[in-house]
SERO-4910 file (N, C-alpha, C, O; in steps of 0.05 Angstrom, whole numbers):
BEGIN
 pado doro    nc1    nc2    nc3   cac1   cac2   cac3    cc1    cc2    cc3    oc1    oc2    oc3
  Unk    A   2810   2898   1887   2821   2874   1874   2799   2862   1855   2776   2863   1863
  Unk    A   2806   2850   1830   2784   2848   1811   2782   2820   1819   2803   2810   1827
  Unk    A   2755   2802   1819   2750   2788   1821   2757   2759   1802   2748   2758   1779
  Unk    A   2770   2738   1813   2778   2721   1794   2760   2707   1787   2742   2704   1804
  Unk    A   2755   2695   1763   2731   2683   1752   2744   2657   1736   2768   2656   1730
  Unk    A   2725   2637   1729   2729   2618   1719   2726   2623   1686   2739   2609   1670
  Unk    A   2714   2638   1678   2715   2644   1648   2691   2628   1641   2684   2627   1617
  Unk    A   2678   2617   1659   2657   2595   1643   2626   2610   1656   2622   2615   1679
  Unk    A   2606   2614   1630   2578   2622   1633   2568   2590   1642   2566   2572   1626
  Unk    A   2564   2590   1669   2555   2565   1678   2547   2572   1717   2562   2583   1734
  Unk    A   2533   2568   1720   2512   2571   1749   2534   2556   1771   2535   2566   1793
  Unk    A   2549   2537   1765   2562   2521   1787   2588   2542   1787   2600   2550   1807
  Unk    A   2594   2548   1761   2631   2568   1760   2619   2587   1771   2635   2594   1788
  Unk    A   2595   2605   1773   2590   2628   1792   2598   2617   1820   2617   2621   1835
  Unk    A   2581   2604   1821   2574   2592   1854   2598   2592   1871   2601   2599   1894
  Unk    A   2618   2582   1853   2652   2579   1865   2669   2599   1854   2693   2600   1850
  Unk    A   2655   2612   1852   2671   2646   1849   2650   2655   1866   2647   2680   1864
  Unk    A   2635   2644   1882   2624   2664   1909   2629   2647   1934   2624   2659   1955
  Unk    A   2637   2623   1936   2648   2615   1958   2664   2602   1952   2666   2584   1969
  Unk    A   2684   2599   1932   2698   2568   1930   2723   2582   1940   2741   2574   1924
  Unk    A   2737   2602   1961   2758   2624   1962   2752   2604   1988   2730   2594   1994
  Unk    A   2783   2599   2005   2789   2596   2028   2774   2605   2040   2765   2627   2037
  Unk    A   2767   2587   2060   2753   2596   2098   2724   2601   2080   2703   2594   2092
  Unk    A   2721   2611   2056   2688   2619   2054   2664   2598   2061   2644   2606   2073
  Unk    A   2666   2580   2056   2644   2561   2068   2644   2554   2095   2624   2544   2105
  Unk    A   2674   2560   2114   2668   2556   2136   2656   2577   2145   2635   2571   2157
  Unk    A   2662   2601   2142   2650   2626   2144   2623   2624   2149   2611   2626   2171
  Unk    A   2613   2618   2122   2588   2613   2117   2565   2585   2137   2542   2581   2144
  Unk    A   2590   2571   2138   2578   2546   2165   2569   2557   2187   2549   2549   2200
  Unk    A   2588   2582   2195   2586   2586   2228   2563   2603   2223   2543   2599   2236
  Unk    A   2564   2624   2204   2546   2641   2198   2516   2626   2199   2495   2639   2204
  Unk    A   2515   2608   2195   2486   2586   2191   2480   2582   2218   2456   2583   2223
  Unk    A   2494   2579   2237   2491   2574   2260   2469   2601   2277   2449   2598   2290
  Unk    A   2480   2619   2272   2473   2651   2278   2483   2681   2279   2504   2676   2289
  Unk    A   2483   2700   2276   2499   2718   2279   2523   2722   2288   2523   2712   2311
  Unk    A   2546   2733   2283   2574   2726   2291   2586   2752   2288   2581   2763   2267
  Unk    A   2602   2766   2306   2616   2787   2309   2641   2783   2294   2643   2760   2285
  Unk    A   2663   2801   2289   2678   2794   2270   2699   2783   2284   2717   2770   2273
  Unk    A   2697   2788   2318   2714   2775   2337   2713   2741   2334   2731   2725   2330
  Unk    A   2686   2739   2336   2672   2715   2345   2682   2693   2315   2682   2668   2314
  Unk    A   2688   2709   2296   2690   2685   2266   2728   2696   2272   2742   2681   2259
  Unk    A   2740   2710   2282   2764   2705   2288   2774   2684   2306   2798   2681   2309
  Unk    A   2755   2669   2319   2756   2639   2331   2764   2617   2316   2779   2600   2325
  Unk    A   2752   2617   2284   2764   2602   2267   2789   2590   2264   2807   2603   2252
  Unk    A   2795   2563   2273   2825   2559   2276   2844   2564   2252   2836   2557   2230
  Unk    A   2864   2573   2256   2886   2581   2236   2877   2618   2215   2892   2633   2203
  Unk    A   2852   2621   2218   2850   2639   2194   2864   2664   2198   2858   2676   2218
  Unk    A   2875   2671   2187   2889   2703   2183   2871   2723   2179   2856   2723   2159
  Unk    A   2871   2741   2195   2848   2770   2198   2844   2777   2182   2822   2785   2176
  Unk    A   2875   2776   2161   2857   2798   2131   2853   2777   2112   2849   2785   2090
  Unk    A   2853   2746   2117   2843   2735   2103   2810   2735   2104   2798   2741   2083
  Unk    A   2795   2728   2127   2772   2746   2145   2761   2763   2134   2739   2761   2122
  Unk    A   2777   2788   2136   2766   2804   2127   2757   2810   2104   2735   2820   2099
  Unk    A   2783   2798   2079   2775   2801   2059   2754   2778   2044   2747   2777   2020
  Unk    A   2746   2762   2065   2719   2743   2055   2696   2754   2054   2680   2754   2036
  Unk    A   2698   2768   2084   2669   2783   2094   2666   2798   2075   2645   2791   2064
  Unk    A   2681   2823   2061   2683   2840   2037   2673   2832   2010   2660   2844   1992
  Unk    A   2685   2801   2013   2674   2797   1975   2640   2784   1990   2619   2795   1985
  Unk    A   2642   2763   2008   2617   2756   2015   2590   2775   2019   2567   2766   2015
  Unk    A   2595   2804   2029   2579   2823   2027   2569   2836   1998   2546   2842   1992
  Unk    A   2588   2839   1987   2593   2852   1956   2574   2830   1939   2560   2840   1921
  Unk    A   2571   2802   1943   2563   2788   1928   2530   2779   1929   2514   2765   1917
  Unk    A   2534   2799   1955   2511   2792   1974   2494   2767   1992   2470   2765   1996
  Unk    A   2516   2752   2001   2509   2730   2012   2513   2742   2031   2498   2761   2024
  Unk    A   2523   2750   2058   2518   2775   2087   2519   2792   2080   2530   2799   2059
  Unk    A   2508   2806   2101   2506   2832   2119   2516   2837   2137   2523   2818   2150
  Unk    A   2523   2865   2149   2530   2868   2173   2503   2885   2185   2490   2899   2169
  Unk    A   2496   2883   2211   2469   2891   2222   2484   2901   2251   2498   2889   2267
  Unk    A   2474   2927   2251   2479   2939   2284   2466   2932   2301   2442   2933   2298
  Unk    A   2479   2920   2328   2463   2911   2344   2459   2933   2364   2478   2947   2370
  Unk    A   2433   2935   2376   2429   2953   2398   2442   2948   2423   2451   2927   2430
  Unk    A   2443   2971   2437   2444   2956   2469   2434   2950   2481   2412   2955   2474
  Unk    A   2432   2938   2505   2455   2931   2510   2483   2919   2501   2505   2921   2514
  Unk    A   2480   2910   2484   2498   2883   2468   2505   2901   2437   2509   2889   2416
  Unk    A   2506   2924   2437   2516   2938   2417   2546   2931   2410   2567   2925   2422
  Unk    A   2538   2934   2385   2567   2932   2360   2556   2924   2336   2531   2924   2335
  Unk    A   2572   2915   2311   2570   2903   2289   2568   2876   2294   2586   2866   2308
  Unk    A   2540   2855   2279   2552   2832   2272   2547   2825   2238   2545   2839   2218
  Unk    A   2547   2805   2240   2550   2792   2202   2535   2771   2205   2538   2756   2224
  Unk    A   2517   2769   2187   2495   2749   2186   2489   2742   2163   2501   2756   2147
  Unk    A   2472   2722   2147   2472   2710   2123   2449   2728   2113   2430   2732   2128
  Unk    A   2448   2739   2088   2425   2747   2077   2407   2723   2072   2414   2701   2082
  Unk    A   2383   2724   2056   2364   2707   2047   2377   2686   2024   2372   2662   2022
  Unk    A   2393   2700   2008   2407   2690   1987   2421   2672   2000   2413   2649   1997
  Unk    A   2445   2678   2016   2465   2662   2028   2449   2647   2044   2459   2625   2040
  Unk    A   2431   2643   2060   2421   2627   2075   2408   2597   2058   2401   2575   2067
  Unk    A   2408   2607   2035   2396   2586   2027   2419   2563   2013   2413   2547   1995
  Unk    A   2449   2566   2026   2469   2552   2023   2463   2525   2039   2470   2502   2034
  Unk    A   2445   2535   2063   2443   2512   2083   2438   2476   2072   2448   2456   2082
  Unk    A   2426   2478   2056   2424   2452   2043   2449   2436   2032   2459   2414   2037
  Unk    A   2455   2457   2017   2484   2445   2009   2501   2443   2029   2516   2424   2030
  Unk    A   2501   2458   2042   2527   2458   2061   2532   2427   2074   2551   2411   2075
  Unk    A   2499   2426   2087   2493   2403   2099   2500   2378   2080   2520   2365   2084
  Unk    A   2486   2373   2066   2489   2349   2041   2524   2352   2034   2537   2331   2030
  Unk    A   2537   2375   2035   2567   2373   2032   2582   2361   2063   2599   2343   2062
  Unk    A   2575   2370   2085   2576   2364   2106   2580   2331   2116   2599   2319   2127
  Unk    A   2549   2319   2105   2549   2293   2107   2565   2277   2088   2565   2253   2091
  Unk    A   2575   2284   2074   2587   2273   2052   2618   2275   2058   2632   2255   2053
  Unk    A   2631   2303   2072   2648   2292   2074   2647   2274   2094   2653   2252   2086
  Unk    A   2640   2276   2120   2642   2261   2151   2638   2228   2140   2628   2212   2155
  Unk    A   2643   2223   2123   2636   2194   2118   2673   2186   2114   2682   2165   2121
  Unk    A   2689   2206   2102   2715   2212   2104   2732   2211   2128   2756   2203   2130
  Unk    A   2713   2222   2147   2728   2226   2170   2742   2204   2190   2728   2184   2197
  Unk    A   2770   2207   2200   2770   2188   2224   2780   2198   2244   2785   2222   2241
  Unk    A   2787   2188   2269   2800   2205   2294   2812   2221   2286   2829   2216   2269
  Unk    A   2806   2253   2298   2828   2275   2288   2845   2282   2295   2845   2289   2318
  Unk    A   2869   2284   2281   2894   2277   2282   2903   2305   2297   2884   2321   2300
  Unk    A   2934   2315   2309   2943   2331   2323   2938   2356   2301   2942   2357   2277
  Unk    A   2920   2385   2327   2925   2405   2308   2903   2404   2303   2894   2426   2309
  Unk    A   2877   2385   2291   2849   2394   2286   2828   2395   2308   2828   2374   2320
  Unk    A   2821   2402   2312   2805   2415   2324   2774   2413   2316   2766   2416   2293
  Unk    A   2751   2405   2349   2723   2406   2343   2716   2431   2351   2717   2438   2375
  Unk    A   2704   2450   2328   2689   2471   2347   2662   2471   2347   2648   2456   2334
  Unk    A   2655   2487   2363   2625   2486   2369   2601   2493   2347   2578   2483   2344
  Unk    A   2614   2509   2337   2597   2516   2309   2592   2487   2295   2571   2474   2295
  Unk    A   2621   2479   2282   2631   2454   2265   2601   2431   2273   2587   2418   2258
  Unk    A   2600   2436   2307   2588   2412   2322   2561   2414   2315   2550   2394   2307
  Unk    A   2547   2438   2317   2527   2448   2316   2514   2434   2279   2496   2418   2273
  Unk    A   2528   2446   2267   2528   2435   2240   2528   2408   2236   2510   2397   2222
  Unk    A   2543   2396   2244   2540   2361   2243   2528   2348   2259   2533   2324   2257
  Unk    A   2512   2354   2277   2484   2344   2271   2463   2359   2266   2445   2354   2281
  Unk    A   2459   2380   2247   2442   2383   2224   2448   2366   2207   2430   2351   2200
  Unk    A   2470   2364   2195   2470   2341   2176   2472   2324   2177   2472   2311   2156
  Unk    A   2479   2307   2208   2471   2278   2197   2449   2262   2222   2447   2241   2235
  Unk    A   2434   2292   2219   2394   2285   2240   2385   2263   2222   2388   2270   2199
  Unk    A   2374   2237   2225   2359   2222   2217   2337   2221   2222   2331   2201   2234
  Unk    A   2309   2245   2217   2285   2244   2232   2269   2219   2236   2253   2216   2254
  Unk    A   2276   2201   2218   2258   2173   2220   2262   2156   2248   2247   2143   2262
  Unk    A   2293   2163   2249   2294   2145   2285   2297   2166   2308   2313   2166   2326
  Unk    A   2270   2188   2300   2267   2201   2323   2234   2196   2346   2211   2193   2338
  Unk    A   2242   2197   2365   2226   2189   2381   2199   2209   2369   2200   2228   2353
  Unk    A   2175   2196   2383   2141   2204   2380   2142   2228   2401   2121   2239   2408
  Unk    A   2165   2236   2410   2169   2260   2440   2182   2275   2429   2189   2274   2405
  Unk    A   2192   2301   2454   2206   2325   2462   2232   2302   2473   2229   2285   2490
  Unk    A   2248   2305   2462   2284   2296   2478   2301   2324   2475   2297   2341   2458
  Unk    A   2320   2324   2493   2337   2337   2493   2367   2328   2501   2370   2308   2514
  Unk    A   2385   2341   2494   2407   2333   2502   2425   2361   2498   2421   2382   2486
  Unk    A   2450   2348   2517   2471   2367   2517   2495   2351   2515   2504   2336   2533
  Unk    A   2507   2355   2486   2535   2345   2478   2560   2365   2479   2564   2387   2470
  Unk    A   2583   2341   2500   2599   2360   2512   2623   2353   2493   2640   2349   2510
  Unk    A   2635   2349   2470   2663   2345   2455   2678   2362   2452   2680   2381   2437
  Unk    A   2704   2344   2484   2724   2367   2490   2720   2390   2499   2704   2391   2518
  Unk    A   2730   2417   2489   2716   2441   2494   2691   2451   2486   2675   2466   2496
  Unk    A   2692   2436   2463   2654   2443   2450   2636   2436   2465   2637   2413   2472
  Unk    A   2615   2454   2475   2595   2449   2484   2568   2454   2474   2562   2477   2474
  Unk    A   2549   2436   2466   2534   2444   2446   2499   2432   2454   2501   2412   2468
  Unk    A   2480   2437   2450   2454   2427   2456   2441   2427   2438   2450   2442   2420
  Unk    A   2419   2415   2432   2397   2400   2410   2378   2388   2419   2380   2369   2433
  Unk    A   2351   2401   2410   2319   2386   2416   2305   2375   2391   2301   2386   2369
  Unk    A   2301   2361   2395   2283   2333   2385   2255   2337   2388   2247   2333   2411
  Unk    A   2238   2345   2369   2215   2348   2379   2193   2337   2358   2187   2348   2337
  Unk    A   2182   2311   2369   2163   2298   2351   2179   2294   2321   2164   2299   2302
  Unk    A   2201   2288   2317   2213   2278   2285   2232   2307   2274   2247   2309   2255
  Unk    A   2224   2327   2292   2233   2351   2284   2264   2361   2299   2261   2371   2322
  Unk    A   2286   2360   2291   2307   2376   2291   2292   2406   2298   2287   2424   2282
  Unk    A   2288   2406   2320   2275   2440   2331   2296   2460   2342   2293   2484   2344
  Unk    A   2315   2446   2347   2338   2469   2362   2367   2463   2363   2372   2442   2375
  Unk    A   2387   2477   2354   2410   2461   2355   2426   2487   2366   2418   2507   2355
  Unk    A   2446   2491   2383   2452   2515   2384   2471   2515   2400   2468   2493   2410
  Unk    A   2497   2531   2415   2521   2536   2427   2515   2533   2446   2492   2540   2448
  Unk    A   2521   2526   2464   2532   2530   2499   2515   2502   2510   2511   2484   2495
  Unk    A   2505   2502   2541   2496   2475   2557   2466   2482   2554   2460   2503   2544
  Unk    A   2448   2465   2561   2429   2465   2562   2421   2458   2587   2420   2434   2592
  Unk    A   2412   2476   2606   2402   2459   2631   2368   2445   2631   2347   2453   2619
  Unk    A   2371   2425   2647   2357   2404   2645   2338   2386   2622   2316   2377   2615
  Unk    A   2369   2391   2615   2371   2363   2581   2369   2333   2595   2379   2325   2617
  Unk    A   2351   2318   2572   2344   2307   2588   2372   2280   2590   2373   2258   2602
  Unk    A   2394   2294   2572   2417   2270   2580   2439   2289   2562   2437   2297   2539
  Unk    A   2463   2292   2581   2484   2302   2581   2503   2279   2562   2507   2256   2570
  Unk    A   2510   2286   2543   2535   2260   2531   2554   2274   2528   2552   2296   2516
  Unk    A   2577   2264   2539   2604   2275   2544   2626   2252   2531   2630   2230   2542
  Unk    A   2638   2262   2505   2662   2252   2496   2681   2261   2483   2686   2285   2486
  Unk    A   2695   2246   2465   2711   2265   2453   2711   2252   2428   2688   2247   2421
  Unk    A   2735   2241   2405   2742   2225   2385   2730   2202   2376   2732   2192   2353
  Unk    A   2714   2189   2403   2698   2170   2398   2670   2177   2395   2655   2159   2402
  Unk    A   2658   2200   2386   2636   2215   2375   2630   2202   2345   2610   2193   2334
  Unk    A   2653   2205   2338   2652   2202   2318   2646   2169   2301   2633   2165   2281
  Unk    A   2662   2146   2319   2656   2129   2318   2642   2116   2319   2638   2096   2305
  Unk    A   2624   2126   2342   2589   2129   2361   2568   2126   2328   2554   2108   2317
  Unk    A   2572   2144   2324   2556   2151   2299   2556   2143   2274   2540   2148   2256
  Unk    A   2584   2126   2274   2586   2114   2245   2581   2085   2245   2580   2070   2226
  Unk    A   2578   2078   2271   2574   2052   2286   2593   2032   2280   2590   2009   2271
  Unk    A   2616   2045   2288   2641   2033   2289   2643   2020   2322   2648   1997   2325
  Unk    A   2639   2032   2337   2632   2023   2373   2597   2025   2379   2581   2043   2374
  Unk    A   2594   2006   2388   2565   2003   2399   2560   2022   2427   2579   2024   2443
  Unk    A   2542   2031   2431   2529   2054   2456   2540   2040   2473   2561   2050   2480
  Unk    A   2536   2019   2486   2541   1996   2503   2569   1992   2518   2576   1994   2542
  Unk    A   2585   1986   2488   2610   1981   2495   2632   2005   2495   2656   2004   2501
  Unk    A   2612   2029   2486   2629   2057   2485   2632   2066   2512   2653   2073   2523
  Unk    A   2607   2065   2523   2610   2066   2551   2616   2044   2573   2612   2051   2596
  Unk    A   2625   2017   2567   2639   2005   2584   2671   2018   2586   2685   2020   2606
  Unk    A   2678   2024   2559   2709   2027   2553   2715   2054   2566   2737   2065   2564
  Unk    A   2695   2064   2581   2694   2092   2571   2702   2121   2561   2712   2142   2570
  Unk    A   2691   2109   2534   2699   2127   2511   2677   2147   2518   2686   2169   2515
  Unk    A   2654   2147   2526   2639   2162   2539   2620   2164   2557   2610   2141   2556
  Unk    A   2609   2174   2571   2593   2189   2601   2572   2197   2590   2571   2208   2569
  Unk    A   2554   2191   2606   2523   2203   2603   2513   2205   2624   2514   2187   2640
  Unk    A   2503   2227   2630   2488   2242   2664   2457   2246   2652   2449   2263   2636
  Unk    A   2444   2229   2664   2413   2230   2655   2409   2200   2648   2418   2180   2659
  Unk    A   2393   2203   2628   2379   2182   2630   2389   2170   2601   2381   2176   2579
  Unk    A   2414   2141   2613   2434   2127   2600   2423   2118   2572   2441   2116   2556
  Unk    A   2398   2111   2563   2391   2105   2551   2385   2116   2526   2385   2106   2503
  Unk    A   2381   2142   2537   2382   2160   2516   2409   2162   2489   2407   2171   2466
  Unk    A   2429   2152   2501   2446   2146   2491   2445   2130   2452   2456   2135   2430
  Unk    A   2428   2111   2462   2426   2098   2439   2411   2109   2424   2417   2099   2402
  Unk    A   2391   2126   2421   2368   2142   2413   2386   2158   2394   2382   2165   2371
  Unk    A   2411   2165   2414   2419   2194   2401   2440   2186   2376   2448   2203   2359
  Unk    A   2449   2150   2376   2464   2152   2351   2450   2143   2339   2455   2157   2319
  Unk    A   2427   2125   2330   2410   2124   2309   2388   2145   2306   2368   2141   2292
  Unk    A   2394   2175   2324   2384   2203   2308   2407   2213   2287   2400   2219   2264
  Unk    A   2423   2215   2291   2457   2226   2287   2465   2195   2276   2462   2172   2286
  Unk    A   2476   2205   2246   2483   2176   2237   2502   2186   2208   2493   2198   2188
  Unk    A   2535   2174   2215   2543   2175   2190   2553   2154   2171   2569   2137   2177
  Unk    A   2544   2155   2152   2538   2136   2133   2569   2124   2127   2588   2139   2122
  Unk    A   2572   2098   2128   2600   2090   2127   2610   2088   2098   2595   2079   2081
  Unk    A   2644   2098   2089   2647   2106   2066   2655   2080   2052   2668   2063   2064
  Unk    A   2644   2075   2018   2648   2051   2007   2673   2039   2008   2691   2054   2013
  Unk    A   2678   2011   2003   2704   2009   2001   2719   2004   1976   2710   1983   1964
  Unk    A   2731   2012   1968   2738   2008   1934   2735   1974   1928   2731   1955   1942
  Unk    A   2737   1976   1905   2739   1948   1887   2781   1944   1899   2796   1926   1908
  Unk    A   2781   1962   1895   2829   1949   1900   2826   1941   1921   2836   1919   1925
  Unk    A   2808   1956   1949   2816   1942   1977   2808   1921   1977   2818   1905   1993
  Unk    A   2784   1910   1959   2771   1894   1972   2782   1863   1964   2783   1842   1977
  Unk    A   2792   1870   1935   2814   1849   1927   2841   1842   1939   2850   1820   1936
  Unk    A   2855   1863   1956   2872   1864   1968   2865   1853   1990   2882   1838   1998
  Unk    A   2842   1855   2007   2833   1838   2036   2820   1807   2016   2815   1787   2029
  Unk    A   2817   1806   1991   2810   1782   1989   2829   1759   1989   2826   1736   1998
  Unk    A   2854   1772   1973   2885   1761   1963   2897   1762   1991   2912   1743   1992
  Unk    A   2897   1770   2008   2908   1768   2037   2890   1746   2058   2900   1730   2073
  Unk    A   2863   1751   2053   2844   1718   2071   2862   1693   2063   2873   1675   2076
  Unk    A   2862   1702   2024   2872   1672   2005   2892   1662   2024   2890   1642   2037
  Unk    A   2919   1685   2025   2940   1677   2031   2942   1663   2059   2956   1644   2065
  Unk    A   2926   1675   2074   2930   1657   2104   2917   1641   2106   2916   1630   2128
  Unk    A   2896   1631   2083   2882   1606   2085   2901   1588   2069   2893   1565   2071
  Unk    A   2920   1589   2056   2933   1581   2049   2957   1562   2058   2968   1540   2054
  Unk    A   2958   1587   2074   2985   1584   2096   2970   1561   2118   2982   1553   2138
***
């Protein structure tokens, strides 16, 4: 299949003629995370196999992955980011945080996965409100289960599954998200509870001014529209 192109000699019209194709940047998200079997990126909710497939194909060809044989014990094929493609990580992130400022409770049908999780907080780690220590934690959203170390200002580890003896377990779901945009206070998230913490409770607050998403502006129309509506009931 010949490759569709934008017609334009320009560095950004390449760029999106090498990922701007369906599923490719998620592809490329999970891929950031670590090596992935072709089973393992068939987890992707909704994607069609030979849609999959035919990503991994142009994404190889373009040279953003590889596929690398793994030995055994744990033999087979997986797909991993070359040097080139790895250095999407920036953007991805900076695209990442940018949208989640968009985001609100997710509606029926979307879905948190663990990769997705893994990724958002790389992008929205605030190293300045990280402790002078080693913290750890293990975040449980829904089925996602995911862990992250804190080490002296440094985002040192972010990665799939539990972490035993983190030093605080946070368990929620939809209100993660709120947590972090500081729409609900640590406090009153867990009076209501919107969420659980096993360890040491405090940690809690640490972990949303590490993890922080920036709240989205509000237009000039809403704000005239909440102004013309105060008028009216001060009116009334």
């Amino acid at each position: 299949m010949a490759r569709r192109t934008y017609g334009q000699y320009c560095g950004l019209a390449r760029a999106l003629e090498f990922v701007g194709e369906r599923w490719a940047m998620l592809i490329i998200r999970d891929l950031l995370v670590g090596p992935r079997r072709f089973t393992d990126l068939q987890r992707l909710p909704r994607i069609p196999t030979n849609v999959l497939s035919a990503r991994l194909r142009e994404m190889e060809a373009n040279g953003l992955i590889r596929r690398r044989v793994v030995p055994r014990p744990a033999s087979g094929v997986v797909y991993e980011l070359t040097d080139y493609g790895a250095q999407l990580e920036p953007i991805l992130l900076s695209l990442g945080a940018w949208g989640a400022r968009a985001l609100r409770d997710p509606t029926e049908g979307e879905v948190i996965t663990p990769d997705s999780l893994v990724i958002a907080l790389r992008a929205t780690f605030q190293p300045h409100a990280a402790p002078p220590r080693l913290v750890s934690f293990e975040l449980r959203c829904g089925p996602a289960v995911v862990h992250c170390v804190v080490d002296h200002g440094e985002l040192a580890v972010t990665d799939v599954g539990p972490l035993p003896g983190a030093d605080a377990v946070i368990e929620t779901g939809p209100a993660l998200r709120r947590l972090m945009a500081g729409e609900v206070a640590p406090e009153q998230a867990l009076a209501d509870g919107l969420v659980r913490v096993c360890g040491d409770a405090e940690l809690l607050d640490r972990f949303v001014e590490m993890f922080h998403i920036d709240s989205l502006p509000v237009s000039q129309g809403v704000l005239e529209q909440a102004r013309a509506g105060a008028a009216t009931v001060h009116a009334g």
